[in-house]
OpenMM code with the backbone's topology and positions (N, CA, C; nanometers):
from openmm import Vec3, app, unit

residues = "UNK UNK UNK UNK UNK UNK UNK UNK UNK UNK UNK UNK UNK UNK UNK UNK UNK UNK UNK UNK UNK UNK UNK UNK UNK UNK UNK UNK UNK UNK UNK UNK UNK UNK UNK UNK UNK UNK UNK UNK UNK UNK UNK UNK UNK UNK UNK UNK UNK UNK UNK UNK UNK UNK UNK UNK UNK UNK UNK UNK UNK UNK UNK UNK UNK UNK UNK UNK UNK UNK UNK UNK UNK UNK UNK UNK UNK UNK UNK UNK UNK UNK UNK UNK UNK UNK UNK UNK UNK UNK UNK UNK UNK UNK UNK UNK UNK UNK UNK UNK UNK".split()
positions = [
    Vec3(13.1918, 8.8732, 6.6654),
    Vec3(13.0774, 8.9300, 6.7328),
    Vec3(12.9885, 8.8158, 6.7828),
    Vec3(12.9413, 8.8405, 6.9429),
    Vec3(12.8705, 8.7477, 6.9925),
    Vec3(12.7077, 8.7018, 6.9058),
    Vec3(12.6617, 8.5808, 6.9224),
    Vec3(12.5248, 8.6135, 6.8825),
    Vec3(12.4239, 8.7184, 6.9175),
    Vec3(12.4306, 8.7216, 7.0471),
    Vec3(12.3408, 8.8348, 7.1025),
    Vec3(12.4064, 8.9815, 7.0547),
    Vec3(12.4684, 8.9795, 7.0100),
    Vec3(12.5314, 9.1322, 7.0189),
    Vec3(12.4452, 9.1180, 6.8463),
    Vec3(12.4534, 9.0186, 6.7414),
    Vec3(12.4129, 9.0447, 6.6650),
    Vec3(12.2510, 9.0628, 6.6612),
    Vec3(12.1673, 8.9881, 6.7715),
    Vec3(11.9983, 9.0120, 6.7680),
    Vec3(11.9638, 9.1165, 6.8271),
    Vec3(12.0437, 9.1725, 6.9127),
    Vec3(11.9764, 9.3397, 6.9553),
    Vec3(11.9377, 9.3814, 6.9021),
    Vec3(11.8304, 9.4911, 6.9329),
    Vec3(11.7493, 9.6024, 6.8573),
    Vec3(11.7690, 9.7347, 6.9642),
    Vec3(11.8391, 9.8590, 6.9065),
    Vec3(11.7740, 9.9210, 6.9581),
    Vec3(11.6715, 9.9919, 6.9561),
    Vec3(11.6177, 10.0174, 7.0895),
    Vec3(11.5137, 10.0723, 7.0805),
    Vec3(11.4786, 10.2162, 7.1768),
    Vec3(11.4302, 10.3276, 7.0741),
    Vec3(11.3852, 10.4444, 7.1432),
    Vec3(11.2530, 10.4640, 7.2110),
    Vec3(11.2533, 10.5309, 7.3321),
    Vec3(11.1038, 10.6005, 7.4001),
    Vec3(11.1245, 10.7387, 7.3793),
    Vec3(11.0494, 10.8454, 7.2948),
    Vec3(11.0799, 10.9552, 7.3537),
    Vec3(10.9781, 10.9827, 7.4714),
    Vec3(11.0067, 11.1010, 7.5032),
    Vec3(10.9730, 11.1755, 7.6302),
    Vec3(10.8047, 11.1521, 7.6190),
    Vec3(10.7216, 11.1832, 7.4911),
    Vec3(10.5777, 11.1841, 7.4746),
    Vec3(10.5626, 11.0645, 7.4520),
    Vec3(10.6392, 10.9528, 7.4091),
    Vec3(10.4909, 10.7897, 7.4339),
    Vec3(10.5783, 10.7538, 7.5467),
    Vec3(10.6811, 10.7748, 7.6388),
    Vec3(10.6807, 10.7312, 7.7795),
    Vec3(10.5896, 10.7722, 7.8653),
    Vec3(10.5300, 10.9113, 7.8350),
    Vec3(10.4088, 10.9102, 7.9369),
    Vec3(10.2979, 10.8472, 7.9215),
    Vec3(10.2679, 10.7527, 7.8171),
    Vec3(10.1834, 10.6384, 7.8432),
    Vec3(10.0344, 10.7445, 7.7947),
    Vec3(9.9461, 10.6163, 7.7582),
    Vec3(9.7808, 10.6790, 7.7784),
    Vec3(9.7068, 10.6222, 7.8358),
    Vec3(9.5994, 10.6448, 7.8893),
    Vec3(9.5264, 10.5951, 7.9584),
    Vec3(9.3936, 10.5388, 7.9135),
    Vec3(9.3974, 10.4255, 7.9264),
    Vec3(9.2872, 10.3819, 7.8589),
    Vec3(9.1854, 10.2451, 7.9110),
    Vec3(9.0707, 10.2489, 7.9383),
    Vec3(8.9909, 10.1659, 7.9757),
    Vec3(8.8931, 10.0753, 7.9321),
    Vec3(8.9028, 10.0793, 7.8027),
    Vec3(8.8406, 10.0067, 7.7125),
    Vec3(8.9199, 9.9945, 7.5890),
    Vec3(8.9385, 9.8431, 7.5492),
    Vec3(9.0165, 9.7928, 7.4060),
    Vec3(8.8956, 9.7385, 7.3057),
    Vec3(8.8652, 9.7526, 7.1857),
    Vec3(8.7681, 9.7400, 7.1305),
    Vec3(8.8741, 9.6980, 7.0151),
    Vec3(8.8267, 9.5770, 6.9852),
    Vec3(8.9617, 9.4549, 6.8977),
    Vec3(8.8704, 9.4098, 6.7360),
    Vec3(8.8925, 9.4399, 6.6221),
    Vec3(8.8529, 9.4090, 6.5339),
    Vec3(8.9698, 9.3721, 6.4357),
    Vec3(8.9036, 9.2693, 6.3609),
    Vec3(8.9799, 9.1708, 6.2458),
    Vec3(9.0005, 9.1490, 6.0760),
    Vec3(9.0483, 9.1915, 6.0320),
    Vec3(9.0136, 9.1003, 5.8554),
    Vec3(9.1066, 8.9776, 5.8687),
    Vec3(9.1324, 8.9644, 5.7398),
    Vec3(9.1929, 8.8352, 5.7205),
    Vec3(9.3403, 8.8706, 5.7177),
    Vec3(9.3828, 9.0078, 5.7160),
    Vec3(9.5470, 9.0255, 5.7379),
    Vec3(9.5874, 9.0863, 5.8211),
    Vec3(9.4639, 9.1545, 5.9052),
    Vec3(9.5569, 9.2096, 6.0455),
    Vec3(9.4529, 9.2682, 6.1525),
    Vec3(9.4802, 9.2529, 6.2610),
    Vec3(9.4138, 9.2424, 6.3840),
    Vec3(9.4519, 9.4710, 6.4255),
    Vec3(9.3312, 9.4976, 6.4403),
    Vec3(9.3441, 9.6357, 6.5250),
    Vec3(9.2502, 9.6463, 6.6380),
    Vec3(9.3395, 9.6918, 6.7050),
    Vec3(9.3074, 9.7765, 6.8537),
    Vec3(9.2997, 9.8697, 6.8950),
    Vec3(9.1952, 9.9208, 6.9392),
    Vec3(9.1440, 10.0875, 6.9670),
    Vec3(9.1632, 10.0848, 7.1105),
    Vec3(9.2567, 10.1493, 7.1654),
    Vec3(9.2236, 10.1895, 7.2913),
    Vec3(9.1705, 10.3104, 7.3220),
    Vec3(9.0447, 10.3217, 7.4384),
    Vec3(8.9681, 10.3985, 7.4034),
    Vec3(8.9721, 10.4544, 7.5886),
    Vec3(8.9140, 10.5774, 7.5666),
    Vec3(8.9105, 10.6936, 7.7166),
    Vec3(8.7864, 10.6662, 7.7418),
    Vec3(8.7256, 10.6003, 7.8226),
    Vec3(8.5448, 10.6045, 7.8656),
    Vec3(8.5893, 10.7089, 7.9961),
    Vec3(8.4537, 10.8133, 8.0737),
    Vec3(8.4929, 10.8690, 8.1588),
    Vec3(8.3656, 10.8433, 8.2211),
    Vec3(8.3015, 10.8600, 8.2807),
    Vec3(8.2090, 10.8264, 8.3947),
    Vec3(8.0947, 10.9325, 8.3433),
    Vec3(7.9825, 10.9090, 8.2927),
    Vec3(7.9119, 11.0620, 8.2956),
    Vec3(7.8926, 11.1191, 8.1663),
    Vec3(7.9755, 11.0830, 8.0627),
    Vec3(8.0255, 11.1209, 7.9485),
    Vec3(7.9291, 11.0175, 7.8355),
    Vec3(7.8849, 11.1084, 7.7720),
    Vec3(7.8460, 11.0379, 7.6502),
    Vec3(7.9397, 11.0101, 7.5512),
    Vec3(8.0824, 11.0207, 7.5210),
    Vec3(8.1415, 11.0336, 7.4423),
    Vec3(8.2592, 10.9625, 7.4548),
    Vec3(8.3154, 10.8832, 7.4048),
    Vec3(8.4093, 10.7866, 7.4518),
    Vec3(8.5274, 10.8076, 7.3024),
    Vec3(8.6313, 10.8409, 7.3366),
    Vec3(8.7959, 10.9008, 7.2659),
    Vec3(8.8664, 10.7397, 7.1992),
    Vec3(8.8904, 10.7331, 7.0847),
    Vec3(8.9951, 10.6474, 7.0753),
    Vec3(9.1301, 10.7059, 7.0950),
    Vec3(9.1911, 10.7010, 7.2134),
    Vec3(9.2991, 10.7534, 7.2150),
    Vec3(9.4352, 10.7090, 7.1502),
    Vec3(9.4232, 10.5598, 7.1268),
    Vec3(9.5729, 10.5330, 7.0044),
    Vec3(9.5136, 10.4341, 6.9623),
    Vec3(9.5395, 10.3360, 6.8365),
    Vec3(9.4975, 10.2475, 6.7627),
    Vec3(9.6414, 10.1781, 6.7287),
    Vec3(9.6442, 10.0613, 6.7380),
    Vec3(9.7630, 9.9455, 6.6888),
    Vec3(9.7333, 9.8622, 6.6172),
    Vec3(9.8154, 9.8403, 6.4777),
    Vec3(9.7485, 9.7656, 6.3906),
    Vec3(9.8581, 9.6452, 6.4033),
    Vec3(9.8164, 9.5225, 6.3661),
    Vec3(9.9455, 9.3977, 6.4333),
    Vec3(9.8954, 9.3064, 6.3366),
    Vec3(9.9641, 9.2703, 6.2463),
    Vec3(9.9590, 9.0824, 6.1678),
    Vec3(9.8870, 8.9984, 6.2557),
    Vec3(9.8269, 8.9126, 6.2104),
    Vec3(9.7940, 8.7842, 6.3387),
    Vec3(9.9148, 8.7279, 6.3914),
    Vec3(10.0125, 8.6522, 6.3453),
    Vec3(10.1028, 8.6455, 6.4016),
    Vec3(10.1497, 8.7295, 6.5207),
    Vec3(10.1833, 8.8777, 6.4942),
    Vec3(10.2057, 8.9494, 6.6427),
    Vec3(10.0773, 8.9497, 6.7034),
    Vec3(9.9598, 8.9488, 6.6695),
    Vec3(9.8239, 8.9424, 6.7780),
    Vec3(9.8491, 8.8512, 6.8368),
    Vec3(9.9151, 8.7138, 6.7869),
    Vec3(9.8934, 8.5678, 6.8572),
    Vec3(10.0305, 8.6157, 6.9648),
    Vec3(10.1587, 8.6519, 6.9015),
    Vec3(10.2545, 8.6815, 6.9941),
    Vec3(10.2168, 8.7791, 7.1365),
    Vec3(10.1363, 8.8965, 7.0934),
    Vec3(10.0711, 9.0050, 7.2112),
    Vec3(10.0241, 8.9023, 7.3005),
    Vec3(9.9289, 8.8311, 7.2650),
    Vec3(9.8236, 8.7375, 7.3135),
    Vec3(9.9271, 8.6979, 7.4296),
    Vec3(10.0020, 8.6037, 7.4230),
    Vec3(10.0596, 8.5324, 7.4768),
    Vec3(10.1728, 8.5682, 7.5917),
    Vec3(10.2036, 8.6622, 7.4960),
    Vec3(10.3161, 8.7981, 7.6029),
    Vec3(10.2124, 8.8183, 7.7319),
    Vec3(10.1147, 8.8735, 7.6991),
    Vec3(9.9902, 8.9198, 7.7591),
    Vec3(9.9386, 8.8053, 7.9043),
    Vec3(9.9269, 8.7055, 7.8312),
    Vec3(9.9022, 8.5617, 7.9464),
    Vec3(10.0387, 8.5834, 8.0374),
    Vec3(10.1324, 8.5327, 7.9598),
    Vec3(10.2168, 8.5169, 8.0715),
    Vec3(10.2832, 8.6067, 8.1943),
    Vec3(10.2726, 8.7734, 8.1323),
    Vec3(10.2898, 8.8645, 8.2266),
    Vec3(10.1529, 8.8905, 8.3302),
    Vec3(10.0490, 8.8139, 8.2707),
    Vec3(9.9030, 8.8346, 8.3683),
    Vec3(9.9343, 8.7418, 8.5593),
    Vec3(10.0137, 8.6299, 8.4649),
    Vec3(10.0226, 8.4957, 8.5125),
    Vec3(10.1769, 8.5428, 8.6513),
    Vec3(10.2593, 8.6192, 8.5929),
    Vec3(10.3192, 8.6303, 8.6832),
    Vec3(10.2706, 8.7194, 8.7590),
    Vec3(10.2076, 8.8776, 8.7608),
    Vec3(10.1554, 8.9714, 8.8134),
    Vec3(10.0292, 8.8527, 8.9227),
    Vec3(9.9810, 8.8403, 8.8827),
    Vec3(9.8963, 8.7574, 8.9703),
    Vec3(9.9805, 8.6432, 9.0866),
    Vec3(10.0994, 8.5893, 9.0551),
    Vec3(10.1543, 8.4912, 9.1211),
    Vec3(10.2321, 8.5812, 9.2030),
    Vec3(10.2733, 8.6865, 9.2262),
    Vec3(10.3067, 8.8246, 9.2931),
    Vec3(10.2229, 8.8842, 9.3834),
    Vec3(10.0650, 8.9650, 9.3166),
    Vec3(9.9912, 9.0214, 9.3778),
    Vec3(9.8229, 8.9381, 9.3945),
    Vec3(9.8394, 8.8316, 9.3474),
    Vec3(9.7043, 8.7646, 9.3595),
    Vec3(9.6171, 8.7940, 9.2438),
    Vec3(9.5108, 8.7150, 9.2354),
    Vec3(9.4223, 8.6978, 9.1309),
    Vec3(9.3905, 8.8402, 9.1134),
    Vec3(9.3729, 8.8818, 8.9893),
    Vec3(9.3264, 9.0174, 8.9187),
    Vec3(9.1706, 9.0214, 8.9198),
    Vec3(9.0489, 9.0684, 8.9308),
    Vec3(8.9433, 9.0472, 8.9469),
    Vec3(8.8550, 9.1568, 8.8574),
    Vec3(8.7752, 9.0388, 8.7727),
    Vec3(8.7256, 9.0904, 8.6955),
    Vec3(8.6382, 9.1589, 8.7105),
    Vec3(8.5386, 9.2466, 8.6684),
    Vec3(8.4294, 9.3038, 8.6712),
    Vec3(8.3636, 9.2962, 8.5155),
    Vec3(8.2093, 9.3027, 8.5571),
    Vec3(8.1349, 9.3063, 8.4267),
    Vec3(8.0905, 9.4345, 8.3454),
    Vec3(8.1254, 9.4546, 8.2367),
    Vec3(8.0863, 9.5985, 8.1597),
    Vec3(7.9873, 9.5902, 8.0600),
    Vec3(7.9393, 9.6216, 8.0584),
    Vec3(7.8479, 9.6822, 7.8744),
    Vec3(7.9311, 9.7776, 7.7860),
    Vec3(7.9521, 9.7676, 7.6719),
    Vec3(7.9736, 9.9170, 7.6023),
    Vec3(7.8405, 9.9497, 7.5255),
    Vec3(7.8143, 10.0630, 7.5521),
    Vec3(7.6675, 10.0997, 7.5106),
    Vec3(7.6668, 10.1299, 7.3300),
    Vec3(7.7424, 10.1364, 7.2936),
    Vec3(7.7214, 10.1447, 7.1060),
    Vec3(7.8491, 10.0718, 7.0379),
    Vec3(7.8077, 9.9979, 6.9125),
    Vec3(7.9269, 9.9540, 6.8195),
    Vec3(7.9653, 10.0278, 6.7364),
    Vec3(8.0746, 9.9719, 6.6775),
    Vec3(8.1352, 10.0412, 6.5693),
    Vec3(8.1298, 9.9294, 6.4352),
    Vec3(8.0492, 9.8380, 6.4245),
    Vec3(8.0447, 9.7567, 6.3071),
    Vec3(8.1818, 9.6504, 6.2986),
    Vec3(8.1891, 9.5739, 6.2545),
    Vec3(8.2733, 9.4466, 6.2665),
    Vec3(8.2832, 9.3657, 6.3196),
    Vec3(8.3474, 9.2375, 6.3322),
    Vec3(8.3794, 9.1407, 6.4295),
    Vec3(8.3886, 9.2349, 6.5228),
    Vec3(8.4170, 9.2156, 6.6706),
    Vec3(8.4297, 9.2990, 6.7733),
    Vec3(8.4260, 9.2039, 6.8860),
    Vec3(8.5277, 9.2326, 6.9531),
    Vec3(8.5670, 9.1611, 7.1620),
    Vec3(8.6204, 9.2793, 7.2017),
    Vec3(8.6288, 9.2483, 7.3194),
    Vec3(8.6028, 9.3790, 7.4171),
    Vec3(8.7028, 9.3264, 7.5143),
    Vec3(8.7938, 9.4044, 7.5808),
    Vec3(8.9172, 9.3296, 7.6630),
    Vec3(8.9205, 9.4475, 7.7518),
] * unit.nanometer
topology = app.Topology()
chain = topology.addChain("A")
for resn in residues:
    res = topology.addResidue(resn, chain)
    for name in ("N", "CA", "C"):
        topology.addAtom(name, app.Element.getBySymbol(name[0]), res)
């Protein structure tokens, strides 16, 4: 058996997390063993803002996301041009370390 035939993983999507969620705000908090991420529904108008899924990741995979993250930014941009930021507030915390992505 080839090497690669031995590192595969497979891997399933069903039908409900291929349709994806939508989300416009990541609200990123830390301890000392693992990094979580709230992705969250803000809607325009709305006082009320949804965590719609939460991912909890080792630092290690945060540092791996991280980086996955750069380099697919890096090609999408070398494709369609610089991505352009805009400036936000989030109007209330949730207590903890906290960055905003």
């Amino acid at each position: 058996m080839s090497e690669n035939k031995q590192n595969q993983i497979n891997i399933e999507l069903s039908d409900e997390v291929a349709e994806g969620i939508y989300s416009n705000l990541a609200i990123i908090t830390h301890s000392n063993a693992e990094f979580i991420i709230d992705f969250v529904k803000m809607m325009p108008g709305s006082p009320k803002a949804k965590v719609k899924s939460r991912i909890i990741l080792t630092p290690q995979h945060a540092k791996r996301l991280m980086n996955a993250m750069r380099e697919n930014i890096a090609k999408f941009e070398s494709v369609h041009g610089p991505i352009k930021e805009t400036e936000s507030t989030i109007p209330f915390t949730l207590g903890g370390p906290t960055a905003q992505a």
